[in-house]
BALOBA-1460 file (C-alpha; in Angstrom, 3 decimals):
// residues 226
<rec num="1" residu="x" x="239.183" y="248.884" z="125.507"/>
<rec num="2" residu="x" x="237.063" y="247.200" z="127.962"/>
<rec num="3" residu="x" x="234.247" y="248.451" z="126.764"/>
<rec num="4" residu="x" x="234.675" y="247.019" z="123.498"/>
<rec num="5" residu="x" x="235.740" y="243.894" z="125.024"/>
<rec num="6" residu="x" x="232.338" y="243.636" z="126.589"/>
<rec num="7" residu="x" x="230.185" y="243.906" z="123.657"/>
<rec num="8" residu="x" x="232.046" y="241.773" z="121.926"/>
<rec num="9" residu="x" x="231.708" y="239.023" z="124.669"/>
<rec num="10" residu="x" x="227.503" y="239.763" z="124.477"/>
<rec num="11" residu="x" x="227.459" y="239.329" z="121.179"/>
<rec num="12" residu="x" x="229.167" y="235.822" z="121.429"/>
<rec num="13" residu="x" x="226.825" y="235.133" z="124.044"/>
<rec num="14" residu="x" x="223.500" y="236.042" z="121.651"/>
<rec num="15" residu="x" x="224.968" y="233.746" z="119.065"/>
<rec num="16" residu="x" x="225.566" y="231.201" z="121.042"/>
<rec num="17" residu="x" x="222.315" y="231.092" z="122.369"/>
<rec num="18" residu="x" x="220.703" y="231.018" z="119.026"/>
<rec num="19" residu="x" x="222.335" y="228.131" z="117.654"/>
<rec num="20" residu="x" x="221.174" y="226.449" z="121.124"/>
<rec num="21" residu="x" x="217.904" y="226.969" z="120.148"/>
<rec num="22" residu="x" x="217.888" y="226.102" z="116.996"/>
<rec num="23" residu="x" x="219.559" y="223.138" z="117.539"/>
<rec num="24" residu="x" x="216.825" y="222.312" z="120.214"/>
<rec num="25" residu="x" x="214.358" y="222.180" z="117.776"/>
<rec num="26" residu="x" x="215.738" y="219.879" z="114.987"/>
<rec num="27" residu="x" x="214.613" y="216.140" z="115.508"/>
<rec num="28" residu="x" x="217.162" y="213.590" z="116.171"/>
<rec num="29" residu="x" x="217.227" y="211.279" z="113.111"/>
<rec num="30" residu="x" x="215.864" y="207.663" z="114.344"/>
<rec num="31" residu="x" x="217.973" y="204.845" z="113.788"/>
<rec num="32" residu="x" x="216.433" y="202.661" z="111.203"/>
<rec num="33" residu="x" x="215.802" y="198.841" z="111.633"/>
<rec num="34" residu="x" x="216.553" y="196.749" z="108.875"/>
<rec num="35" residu="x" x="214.681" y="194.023" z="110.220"/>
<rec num="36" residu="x" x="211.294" y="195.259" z="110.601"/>
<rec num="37" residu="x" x="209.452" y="194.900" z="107.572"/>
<rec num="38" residu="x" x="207.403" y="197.586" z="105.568"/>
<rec num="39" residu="x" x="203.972" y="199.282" z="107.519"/>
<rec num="40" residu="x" x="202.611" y="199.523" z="103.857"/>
<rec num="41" residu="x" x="201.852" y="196.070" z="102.716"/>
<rec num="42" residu="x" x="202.277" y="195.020" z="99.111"/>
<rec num="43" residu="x" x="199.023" y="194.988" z="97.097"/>
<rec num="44" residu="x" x="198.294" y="191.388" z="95.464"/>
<rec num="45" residu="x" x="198.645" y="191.120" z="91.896"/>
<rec num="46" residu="x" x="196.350" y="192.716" z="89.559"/>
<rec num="47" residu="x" x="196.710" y="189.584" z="86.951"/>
<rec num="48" residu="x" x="194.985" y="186.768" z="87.844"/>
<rec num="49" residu="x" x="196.611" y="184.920" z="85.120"/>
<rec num="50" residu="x" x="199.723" y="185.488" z="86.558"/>
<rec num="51" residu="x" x="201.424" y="182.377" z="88.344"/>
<rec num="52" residu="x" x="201.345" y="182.871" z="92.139"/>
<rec num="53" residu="x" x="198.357" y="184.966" z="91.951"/>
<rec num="54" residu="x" x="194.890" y="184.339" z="94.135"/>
<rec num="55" residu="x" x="191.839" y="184.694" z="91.211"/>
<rec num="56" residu="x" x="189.891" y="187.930" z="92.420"/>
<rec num="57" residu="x" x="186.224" y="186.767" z="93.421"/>
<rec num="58" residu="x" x="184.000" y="188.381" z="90.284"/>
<rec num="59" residu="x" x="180.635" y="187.942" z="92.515"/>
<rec num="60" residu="x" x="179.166" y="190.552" z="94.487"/>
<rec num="61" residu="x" x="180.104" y="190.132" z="98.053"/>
<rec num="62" residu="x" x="179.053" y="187.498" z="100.109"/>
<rec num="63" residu="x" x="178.413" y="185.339" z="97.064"/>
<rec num="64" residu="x" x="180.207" y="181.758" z="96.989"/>
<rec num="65" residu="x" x="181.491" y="180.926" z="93.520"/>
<rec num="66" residu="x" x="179.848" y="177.569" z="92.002"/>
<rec num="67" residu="x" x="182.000" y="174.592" z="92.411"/>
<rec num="68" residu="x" x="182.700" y="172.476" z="89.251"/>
<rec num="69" residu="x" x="179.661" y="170.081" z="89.061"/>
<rec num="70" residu="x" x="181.935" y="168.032" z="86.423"/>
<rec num="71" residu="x" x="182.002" y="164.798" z="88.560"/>
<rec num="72" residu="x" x="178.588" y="165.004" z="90.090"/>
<rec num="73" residu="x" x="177.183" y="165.753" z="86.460"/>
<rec num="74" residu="x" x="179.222" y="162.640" z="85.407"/>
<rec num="75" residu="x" x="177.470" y="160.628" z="88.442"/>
<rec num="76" residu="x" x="174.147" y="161.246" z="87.503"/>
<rec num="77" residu="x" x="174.861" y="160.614" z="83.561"/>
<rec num="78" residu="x" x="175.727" y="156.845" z="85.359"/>
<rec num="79" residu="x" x="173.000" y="156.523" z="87.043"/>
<rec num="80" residu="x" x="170.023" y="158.049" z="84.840"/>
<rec num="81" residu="x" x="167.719" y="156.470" z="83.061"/>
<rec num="82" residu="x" x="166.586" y="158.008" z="79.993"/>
<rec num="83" residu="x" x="162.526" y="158.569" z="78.918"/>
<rec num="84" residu="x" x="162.378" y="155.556" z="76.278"/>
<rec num="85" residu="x" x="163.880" y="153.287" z="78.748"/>
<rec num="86" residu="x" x="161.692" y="154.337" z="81.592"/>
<rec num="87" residu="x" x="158.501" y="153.768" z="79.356"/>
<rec num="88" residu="x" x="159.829" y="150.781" z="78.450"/>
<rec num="89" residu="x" x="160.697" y="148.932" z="81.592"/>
<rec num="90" residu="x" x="157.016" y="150.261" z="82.955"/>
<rec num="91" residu="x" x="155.259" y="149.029" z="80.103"/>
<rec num="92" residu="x" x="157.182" y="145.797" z="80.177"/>
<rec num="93" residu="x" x="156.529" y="145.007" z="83.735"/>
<rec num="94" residu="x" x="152.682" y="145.631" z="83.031"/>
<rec num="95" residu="x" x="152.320" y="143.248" z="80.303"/>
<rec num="96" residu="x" x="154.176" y="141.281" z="82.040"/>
<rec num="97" residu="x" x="152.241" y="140.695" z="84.954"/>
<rec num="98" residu="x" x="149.072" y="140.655" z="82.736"/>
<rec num="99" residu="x" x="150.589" y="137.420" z="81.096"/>
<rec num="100" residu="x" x="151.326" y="135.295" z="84.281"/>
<rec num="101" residu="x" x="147.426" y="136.508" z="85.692"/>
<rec num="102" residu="x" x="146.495" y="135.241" z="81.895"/>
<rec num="103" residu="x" x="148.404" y="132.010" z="81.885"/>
<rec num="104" residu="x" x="147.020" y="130.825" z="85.554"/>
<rec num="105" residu="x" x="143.637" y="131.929" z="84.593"/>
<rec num="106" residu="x" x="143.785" y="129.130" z="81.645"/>
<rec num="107" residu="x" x="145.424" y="126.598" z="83.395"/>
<rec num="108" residu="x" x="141.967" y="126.396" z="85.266"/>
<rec num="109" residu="x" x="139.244" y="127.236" z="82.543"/>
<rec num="110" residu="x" x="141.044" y="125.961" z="79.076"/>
<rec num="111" residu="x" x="139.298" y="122.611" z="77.652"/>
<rec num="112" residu="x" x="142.657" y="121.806" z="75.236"/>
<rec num="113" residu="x" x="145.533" y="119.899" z="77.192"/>
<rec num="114" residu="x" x="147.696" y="121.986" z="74.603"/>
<rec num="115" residu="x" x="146.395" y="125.182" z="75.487"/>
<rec num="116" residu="x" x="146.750" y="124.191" z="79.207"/>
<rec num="117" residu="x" x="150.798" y="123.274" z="78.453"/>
<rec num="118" residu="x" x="151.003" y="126.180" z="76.594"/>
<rec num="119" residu="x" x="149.545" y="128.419" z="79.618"/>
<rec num="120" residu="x" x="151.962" y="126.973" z="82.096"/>
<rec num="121" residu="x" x="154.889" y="127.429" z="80.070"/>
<rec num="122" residu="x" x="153.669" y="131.096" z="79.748"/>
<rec num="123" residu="x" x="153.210" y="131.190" z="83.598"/>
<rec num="124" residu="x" x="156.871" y="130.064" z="84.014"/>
<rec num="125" residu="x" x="158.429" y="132.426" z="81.506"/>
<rec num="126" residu="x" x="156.747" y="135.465" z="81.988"/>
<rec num="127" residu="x" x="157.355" y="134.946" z="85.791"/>
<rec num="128" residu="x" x="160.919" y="134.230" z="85.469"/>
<rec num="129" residu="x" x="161.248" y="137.560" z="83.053"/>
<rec num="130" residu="x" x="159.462" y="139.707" z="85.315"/>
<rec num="131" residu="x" x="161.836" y="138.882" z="87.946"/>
<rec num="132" residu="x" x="164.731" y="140.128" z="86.162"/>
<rec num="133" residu="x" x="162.801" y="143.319" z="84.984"/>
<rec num="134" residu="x" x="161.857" y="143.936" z="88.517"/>
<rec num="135" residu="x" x="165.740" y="143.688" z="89.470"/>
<rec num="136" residu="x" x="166.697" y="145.965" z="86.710"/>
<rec num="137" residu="x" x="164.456" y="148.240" z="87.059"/>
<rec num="138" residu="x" x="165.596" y="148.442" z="90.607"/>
<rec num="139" residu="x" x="169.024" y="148.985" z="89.696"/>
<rec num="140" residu="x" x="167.827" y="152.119" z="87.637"/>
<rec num="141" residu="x" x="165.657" y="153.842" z="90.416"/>
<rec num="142" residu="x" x="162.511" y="152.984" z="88.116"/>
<rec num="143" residu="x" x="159.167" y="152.550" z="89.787"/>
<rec num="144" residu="x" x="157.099" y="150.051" z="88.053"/>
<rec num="145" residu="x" x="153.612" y="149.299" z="87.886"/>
<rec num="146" residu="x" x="152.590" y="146.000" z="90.232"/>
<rec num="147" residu="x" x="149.174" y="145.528" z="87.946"/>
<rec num="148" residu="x" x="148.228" y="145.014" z="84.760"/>
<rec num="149" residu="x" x="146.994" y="148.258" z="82.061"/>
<rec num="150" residu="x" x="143.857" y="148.484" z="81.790"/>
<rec num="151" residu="x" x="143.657" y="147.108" z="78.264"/>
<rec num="152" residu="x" x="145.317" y="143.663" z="79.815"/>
<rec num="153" residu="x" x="142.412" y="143.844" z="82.730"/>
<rec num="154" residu="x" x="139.622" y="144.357" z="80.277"/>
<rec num="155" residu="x" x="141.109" y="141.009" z="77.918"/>
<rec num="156" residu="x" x="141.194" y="139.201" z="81.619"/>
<rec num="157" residu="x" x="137.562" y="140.002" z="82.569"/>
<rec num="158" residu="x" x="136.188" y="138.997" z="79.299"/>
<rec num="159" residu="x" x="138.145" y="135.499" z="79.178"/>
<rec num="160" residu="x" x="137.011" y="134.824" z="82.463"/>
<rec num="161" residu="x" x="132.982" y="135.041" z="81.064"/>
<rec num="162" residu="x" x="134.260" y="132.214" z="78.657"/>
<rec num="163" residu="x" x="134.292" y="128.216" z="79.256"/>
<rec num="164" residu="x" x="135.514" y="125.293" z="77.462"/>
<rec num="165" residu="x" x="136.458" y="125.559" z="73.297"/>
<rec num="166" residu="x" x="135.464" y="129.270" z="73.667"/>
<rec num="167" residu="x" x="137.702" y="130.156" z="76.041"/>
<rec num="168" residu="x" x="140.909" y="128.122" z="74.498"/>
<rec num="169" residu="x" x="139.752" y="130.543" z="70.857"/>
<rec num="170" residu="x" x="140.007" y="133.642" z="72.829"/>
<rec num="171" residu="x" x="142.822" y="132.967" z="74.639"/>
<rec num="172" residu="x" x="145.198" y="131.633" z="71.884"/>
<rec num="173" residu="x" x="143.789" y="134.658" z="70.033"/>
<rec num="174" residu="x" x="144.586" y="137.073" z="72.498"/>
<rec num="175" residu="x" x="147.974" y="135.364" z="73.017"/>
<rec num="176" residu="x" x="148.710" y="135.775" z="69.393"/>
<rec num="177" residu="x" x="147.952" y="139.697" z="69.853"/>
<rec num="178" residu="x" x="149.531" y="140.284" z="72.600"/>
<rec num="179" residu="x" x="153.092" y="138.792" z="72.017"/>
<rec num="180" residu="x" x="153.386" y="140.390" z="68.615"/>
<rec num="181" residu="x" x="152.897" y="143.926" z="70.241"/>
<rec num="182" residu="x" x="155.556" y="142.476" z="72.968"/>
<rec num="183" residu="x" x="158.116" y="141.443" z="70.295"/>
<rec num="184" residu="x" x="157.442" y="144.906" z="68.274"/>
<rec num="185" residu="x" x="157.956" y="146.853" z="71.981"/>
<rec num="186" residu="x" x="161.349" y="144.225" z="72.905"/>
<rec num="187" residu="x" x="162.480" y="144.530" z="68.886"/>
<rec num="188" residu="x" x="162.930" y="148.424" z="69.458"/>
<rec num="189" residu="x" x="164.341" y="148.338" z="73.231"/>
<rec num="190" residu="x" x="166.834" y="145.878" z="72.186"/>
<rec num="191" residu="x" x="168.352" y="149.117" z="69.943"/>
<rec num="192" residu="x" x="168.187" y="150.816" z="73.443"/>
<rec num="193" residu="x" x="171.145" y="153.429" z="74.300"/>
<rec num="194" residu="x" x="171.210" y="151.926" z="77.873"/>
<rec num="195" residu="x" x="173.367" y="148.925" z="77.467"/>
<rec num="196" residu="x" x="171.202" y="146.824" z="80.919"/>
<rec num="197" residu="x" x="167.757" y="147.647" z="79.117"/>
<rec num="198" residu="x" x="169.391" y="146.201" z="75.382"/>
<rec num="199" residu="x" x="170.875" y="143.313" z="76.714"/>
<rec num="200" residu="x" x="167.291" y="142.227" z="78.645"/>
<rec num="201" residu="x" x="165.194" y="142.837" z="75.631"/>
<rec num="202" residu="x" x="167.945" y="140.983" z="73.526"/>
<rec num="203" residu="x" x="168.398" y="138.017" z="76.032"/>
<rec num="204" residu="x" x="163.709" y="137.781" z="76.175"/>
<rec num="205" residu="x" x="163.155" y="138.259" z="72.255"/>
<rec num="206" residu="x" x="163.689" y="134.829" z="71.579"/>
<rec num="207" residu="x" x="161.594" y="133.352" z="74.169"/>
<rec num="208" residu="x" x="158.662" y="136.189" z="73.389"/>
<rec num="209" residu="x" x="158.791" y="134.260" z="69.620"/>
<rec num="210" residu="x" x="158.832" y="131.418" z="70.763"/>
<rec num="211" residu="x" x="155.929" y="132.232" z="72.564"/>
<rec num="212" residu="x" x="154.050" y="133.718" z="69.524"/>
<rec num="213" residu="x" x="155.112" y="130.721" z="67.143"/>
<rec num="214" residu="x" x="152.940" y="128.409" z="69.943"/>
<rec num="215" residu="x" x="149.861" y="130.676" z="70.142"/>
<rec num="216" residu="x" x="149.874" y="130.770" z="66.335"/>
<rec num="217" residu="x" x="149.567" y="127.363" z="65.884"/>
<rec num="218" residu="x" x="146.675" y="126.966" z="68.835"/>
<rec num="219" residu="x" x="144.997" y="129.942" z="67.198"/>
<rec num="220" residu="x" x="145.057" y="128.107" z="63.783"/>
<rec num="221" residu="x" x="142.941" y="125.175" z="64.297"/>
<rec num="222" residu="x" x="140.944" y="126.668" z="66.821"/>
<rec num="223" residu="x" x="140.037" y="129.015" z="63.905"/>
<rec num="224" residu="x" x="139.051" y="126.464" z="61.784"/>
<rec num="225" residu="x" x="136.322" y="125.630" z="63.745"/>
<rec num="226" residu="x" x="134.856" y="128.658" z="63.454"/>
């Protein structure tokens, strides 16, 4: 009876041991937090359509995308000057200055009291218009010739080999030339897309005819007496 007893108590004792163990080696369950947010953050939306959503960079790395040139492209549309109105504020500003040299050349050689008058009106007119060119073409970033073309300096040295009756022929001549090709040159800037260029060939034409209705009649009778 004890005997039994005994091994009965040892085996109780193995068992017991055993479930020791194995109870040593199962991890206690933390408690979890339900304030601390995921480890794994959320990946960012695959749609860059979608509302909320950052547009994914489609550039290799390192690469800045372009910014939207829409108002500087509508800055320099203000301020540009296009090719016809370039050439024509240049050409204008040439001729121009070749008339006023022209004009104070015959106040001092021209034998006619008319072509004299006529010569200082052109010296005021021309002077006053190149003024305002000068100002415009300012305002457009235009760089305009300061001297006559060469066409304008070649009519210039020739008048100045000329004296008396001779000289008022070839300069109401000249005049006559060189105001219709003005009026022509004003005529199609005055159609001009850039509203400051129209409105100063519009606002000269008249005094340009003017100018070529004068030399016309000086021209006439000087022809006569060819």
């Amino acid at each position: 009876m004890f005997k039994h007893t005994t091994i009965v108590s040892g085996i109780v004792f193995t068992l017991t041991l055993g479930v020791a163990a194995h109870q040593s080696q199962v991890p206690t369950p933390q408690p979890s937090n339900p304030q601390t947010p995921p480890s794994t953050p959320r990946n960012p939306p695959s749609n860059p359509s979608a509302p909320g959503s950052t547009p994914m960079n489609p550039g290799p790395p390192g690469t800045a995308q372009p910014k939207s040139s829409t108002p500087a492209m509508a800055a320099d549309k203000s301020s540009s000057t296009s090719a016809s109105a370039t050439a024509f504020l240049k050409k204008a500003a040439q001729d121009g200055t070749a008339e006023v040299e022209l004009a104070q050349l015959a106040q001092n050689k021209a034998q006619s009291a008319d072509v004299k008058s006529y010569a200082q009106m052109l010296a005021s007119d021309h002077s006053k218009a190149n003024d305002e060119l000068m100002s415009l073409a300012k305002s457009k970033n235009v760089t305009v010739p300061s001297t006559p073309a060469p066409d304008a300096a070649a009519t210039k040295a020739r008048l100045e080999k000329l004296d008396g009756a001779a000289f008022d022929r070839a300069y109401a001549t000249a005049m006559v030339s060189d105001h219709r090709k003005a009026i022509s040159a004003f005529t199609t800037a005055s159609k001009n897309a850039d509203p400051d260029v129209k409105a100063f060939a519009e606002k000269t034409l008249p005094t340009l005819k003017k100018h070529l209705e004068d030399a016309e009649k000086l021209a006439k009778p000087a022809a006569a007496k060819k």
